[in-house]
N, C-alpha and C positions, 0 to 999 in steps of 0.2 A: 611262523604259523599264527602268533599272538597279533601282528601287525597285519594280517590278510583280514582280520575280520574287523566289524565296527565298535569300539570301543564302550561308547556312549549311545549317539543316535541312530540306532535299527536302523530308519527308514530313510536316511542318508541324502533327503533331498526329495524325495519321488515326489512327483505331482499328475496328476492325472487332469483331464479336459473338463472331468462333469466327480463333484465330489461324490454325486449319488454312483458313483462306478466302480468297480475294481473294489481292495480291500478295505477300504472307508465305510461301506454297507454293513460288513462282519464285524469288525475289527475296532471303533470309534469308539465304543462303550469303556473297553479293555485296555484298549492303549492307546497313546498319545507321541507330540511328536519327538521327546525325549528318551522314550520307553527303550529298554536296551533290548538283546537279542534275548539272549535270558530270559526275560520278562515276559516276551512275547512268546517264545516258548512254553513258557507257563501258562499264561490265558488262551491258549490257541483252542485247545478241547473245548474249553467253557463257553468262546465264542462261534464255534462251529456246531456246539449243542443250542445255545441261546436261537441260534440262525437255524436250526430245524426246527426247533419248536412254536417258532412266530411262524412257519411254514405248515406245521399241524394245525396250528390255528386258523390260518388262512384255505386252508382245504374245507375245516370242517365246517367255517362260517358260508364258504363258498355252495358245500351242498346240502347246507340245511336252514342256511337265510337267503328267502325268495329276494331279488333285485326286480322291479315291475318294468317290460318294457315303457320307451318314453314313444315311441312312432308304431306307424302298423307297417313298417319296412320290414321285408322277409330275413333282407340281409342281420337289421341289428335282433334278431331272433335266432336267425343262424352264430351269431358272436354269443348272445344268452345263454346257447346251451354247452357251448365249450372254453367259455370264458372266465376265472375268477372273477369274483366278485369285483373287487377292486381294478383289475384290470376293464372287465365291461362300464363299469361308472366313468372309465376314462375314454371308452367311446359315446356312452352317450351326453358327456362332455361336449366333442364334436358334434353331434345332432342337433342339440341345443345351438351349436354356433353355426347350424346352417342358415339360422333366420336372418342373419346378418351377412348372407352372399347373397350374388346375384351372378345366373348365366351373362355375359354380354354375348350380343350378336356380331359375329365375325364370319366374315369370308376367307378364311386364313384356308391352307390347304398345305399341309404334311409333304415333303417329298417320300416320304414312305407310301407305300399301296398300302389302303383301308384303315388308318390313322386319322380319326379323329381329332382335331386340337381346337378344347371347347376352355375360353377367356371366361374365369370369374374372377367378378369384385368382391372385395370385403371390406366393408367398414367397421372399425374398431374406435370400439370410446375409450378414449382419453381421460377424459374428464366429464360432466354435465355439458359442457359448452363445446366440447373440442374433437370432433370425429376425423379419423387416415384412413384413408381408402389405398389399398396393394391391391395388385392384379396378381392373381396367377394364374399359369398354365397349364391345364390337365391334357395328358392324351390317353387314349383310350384303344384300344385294337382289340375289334373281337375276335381274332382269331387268336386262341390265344389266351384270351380274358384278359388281356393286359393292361393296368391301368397304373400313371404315375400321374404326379402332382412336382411343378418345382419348388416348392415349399419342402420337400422332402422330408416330411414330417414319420413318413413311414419307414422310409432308412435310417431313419437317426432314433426315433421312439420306438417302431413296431407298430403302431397304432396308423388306420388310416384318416386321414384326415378330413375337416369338415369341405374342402373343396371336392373332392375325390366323392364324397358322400353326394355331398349335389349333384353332381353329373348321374351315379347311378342311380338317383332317382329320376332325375330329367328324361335318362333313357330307359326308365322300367326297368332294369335291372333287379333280379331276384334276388340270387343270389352271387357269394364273393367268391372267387378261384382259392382253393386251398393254401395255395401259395402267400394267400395274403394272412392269412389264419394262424397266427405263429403258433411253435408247438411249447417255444417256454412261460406260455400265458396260461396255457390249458389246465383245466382241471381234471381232466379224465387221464391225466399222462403219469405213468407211476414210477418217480424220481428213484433208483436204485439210492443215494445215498440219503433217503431218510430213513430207509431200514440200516443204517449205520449208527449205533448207539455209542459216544462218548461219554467216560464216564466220570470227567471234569465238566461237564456240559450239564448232570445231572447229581448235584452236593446233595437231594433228597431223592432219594435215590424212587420211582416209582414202582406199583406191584410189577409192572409191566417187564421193566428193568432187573431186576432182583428174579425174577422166572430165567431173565435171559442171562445172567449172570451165574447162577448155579447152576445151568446144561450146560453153557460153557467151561467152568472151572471143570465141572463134571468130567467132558469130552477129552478135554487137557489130561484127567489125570489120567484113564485109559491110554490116550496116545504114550504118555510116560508109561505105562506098565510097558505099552509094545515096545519100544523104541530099540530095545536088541532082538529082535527077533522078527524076522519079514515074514514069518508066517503067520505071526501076530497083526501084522499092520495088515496083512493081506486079507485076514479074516474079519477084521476094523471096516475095512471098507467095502467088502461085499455084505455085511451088515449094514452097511452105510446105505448102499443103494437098494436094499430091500425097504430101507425107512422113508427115503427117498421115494422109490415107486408108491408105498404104501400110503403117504400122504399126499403125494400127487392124484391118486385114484383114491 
């Protein structure tokens, strides 16, 4: 049994594509690449409380510090109202780089019915002296709302990109298909595990925490008085759902 598990190094090699992914986000502060299992068992609560709490923070900055559109595009208005903060600054990142495309003129023609496929350039500075120019290619189907880019900035960030942006403007486009609208960007979306309180995540403990801590121990020791008796638990719980309706209405 002693030989099945890791000795020393917990993480036993693992490497992921993009450090910003997977448990490197949570986890970096608390542990390292020597840190044993143990160890990590012990910071786990503290790191998954730290990691709500920079998530309250980001809600509450989200709907209470205005972000000023940068265009009068319907679409980057449509991202303003369901976008974090942070997350919207990083489209209109992209807006700002559409100055530096440009549609080319192509006669290219889709083997798909009703497939747009509209050629932009983009020049990027290098240096003061030294501009590269990439082509990519957006297509577009309106049936549908369909639109990619092969830069694939959208499958790989979530974010669409400053090509993609061009074209809906070029075609008056209003607004962007829901589809493209992710829902882990949102700010109106209400994450069940932030109403999850750990109580290594919180060494001061808040008023907040401390209310929710004494109905719990509370409820605990009720359930312990019933626990021999099922007419006990039964009366536990149709109490339960009268508090239940009663705070619901």
């Amino acid at each position: 049994m002693g030989s099945s598990l890791p000795a020393r190094n917990f993480w036993a090699g693992m490497i992921l594509t993009q450090r910003s992914e997977g448990m490197h986000v949570y986890f970096d502060k608390f542990v390292h690449s020597r840190s044993t299992l143990k160890h990590f068992m012990e910071y786990y609560d503290m790191a998954m409380g730290n990691k709500i709490q920079k998530e309250f923070i980001a809600d509450f900055q989200s709907k209470n510090k205005v972000v000023k559109c940068v265009s009068t595009f319907c679409w980057e208005k449509q991202f303003h109202r369901v976008y974090t903060n942070s997350i919207f600054m990083l489209i209109q990142e992209q807006i700002n780089c559409m100055m530096y495309c440009q549609v080319i003129p192509s006669k290219e023609v889709s083997n798909e019915i009703k497939v747009d496929v509209i050629k932009v350039l983009e020049r990027s500075i290098v240096n003061n002296y030294l501009w590269k120019e990439y082509t990519y290619t957006v297509c577009w189907r309106e049936i549908g709302e369909h639109i990619s880019c092969n830069c694939r900035k959208f499958e790989f960030r979530g974010i669409l990109c400053c090509h993609i942006m061009l074209v809906l403007a070029q075609k008056n486009i209003q607004t962007v298909n829901e589809r493209y609208v992710l829902r882990r960007w949102r700010k109106d979306v209400n994450r069940r595990h932030s109403n999850i309180f750990f109580a290594g995540g919180y060494p001061y403990m808040t008023e907040e925490y401390k209310k929710f801590q004494e109905v719990e121990n509370f409820f605990q020791y009720c359930i312990e008085l019933a626990m021999c008796s099922s007419e006990k638990l039964e009366f536990i719980k149709e109490r339960c759902n009268e508090m239940k309706d009663a705070l619901v209405n």
